[in-house]
C-alpha positions, 0 to 999 in steps of 0.5 A: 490546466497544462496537459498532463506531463505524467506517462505510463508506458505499458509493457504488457497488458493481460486482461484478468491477469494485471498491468506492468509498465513504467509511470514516467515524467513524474514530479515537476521536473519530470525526472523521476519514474515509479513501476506498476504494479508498485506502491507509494512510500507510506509516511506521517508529516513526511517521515515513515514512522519509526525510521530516521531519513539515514536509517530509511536510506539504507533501504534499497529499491524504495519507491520515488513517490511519497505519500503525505495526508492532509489530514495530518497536515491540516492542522499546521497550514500557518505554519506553512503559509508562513515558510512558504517553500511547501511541505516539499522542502519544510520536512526536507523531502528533496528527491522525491514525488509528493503525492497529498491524499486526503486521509491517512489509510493507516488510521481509521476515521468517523464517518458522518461529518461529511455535508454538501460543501465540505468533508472532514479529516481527523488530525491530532487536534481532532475534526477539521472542515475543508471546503473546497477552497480551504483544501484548495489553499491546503494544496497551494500550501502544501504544493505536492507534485500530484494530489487527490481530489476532494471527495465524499468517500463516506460510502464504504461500509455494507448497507449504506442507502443506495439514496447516500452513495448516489449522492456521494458520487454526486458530490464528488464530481462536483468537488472535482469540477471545482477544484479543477477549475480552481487549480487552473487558475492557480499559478501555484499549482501550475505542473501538479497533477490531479487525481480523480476520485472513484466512488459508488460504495458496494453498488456496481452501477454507482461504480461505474457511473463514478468512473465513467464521469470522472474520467471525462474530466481532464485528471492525470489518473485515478483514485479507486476510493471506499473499496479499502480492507473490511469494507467488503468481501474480496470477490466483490471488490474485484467484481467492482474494481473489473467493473470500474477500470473498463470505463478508465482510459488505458494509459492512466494510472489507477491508484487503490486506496486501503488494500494493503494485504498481500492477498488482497493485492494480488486479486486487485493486480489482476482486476487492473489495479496499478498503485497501492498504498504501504501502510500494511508494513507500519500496521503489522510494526505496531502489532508487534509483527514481522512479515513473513509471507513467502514470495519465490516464484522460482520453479526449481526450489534446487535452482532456486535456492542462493539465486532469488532474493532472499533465498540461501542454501544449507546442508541438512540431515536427509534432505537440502534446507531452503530458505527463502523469504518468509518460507523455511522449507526442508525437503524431507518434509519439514516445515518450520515457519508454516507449522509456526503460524499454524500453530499460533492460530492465525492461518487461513488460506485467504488471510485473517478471520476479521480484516476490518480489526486493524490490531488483528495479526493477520497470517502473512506474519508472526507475533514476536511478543508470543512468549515462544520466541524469548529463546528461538535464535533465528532472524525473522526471516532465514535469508532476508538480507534487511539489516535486522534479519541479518543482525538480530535475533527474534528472541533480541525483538522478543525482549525489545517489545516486552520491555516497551524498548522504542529500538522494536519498532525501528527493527521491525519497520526496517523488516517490514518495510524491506520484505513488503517492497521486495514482494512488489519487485517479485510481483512485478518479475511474476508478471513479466515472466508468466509466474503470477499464479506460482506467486499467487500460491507463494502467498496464500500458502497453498504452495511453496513450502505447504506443498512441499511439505505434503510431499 
């Protein structure tokens, strides 16, 4: 296999505070970049749910690297094999980085079905086998730009034996030393990078021991698996993670596969963490829900008010109104948006009660099928600039989603979709300019418009 052709350029590097730079050469033609902290373009068969190609491009600053599973296209393999120019060109995705993981980590899988030789993904057809060589074919098939190697990641859930993450570990470096050595003997696959595959359950020394062998092998970056949302508390996902990443080389990308919660993301920023995955906009869109969370690290809120994204300035009776994405703040001490998601229940300073229930609302968004919103003429968010929140009405997505109209989930992904990649340019601007801790309490609440509100 060729040297990796895939660069990240790292412009500032914090211990505990994060990673920010540029991943370069991406794709066969090495014409497209991403920046990290970043995320990838969440799909299904190539399409992000609810949006038409012409719908999704009117959305600006999304990122140049889709994500595509094998366990949605394993089940049309001869469909493939038979049009022979890759899924690339098959789900007409002509600008873009292909990046094939394994699972879909916005849907949940069984575990059990995993053997020495072979894993199992979940399709609508149900369970399918691959061993090496079948998902090897997958992928000349499929021919992404990078793609993650196979993996036992069986291991997530708290109590699993020492004995069976022991052996996951095993077995995924043992997939990786053969998918390798298939892959460079393809000419199929010549150009395309592999990902390595991190495993080691909640058991630090596995951990480590995962990262510290996968990273002698000859991957273009990292996959940090079986650390995802419900698996296990945050403290120690960060403690692992920390753990990991010192054993991995500086200038490859880590990837964090199933952490897509505002909160979440922040802490695995800071533990080194670099990639992400978008489900988190499509999960809240199938609840119902919009994102509100706020994200304004600006210091001033008077000067911050019509400068920073999402943010407008409005007279109001005894103080100025600051609207800014997610936060509706009057400076004589009223809170709008807060006291809404108080009063739904679902506020909590670190996120919901239940992450491992993917149909909980979590607290960085508002149930718009709570009856309260038939008649509140407001958008989603005061200020966001998405086609939705400048068009319509919360009460408009009230009665979309009460009368099952398909029209809810395309306005609601717009929003969603929009306000979740607006967050990682915030995060990446919070990074450069010292700000990740003004961020950080944006997020959670503990500042922005609760403090003011205190006030």
């Amino acid at each position: 296999m060729a040297g990796c052709r895939m660069k990240l350029e790292l412009s500032r590097v914090v211990q505990g505070r994060g990673r920010l730079g540029v991943l370069k050469e991406l794709g066969k033609t090495g014409q497209h970049s991403l920046e990290v902290p970043g995320c990838l373009l969440h799909t299904h068969l190539g399409a992000v749910p609810h949006l038409t190609r012409d719908t999704l491009h009117t959305l600006s600053n999304l990122p140049s690297v889709t994500q595509v599973t094998l366990s949605n296209i394993a089940e049309h393999q001869e469909v493939l094999e038979e049009f022979k120019d890759g899924f690339r060109r098959f789900a007409g995705l002509h600008n873009t980085v292909l990046y094939c993981s394994l699972h879909d980590p916005a849907t949940p899988c069984p575990t059990g079905y995993n053997t020495t030789k072979t894993v199992s993904v979940w399709g609508s057809g149900g369970r399918i086998e691959l061993t090496v060589a079948k998902f090897m074919a997958l992928q000349k098939t499929v021919q992404p730009d990078w793609y993650q190697s196979m993996a036992d990641g069986e291991t997530w859930q708290s109590g699993t034996s020492r004995k069976r993450v022991r052996k996951s570990v095993d077995r995924t470096l043992a997939h990786l030393d053969e998918c390798l050595l298939v892959h460079q003997n393809s000419q199929e696959l010549e150009g395309v990078e592999v990902f390595g595959v991190v495993e080691g359950g909640d058991i630090l020394e596995e951990r480590v021991r995962s990262g510290r062998e996968t990273a002698k092998r000859p991957v273009a970056g990292f996959c940090l698996d079986g650390l995802q949302t419900g698996s296990m508390d945050q403290a120690l996902r960060t403690q692992l993670i920390t753990a990991v990443t010192k054993e991995l080389p500086e200038d490859k990308p880590r990837l964090l596969q199933g952490v897509g919660r505002p909160d979440e993301v922040l802490a695995c920023v800071e533990a080194g963490v670099d990639l992400f995955e978008s489900f988190f906009p499509f999960q809240a869109t199938e609840r119902g829900c919009a994102l509100c969370f706020g994200f304004d690290v600006s210091s001033d809120p008077e000067l911050a008010a019509g400068v920073k994204f999402g943010t407008r300035q409005h007279p109001v009776s005894g103080g100025v109104r600051r609207l800014c994405a997610g936060s509706l703040v009057e400076f004589s001490g009223v809170v709008e948006l807060a006291e809404e998601k108080t009063a739904s229940g679902e506020t909590r300073q670190n996120g919901d009660s239940n992450p491992a229930d993917q149909s909980r609302m979590t607290s960085f968004e508002i149930d718009l099928k709570d009856k309260r919103h038939r008649d509140d003429f407001r958008p989603l968010v005061e200020g966001c600039g998405c086609y939705c929140c400048v068009n319509h009405q919360r009460a408009y997505l009230h009665h979309l989603l009460v009368t099952n109209e398909l029209l809810a989930g395309v306005l609601l992904m717009i929003h969603n979709t929009a306000h979740y990649h607006a967050f990682f340019r915030a995060l990446r601007e919070a990074l450069a300019n010292d700000k990740l801790d003004v961020l950080k309490r944006r997020v959670l609440g503990e500042g922005g418009g609760q403090t003011e509100r205190n006030e």
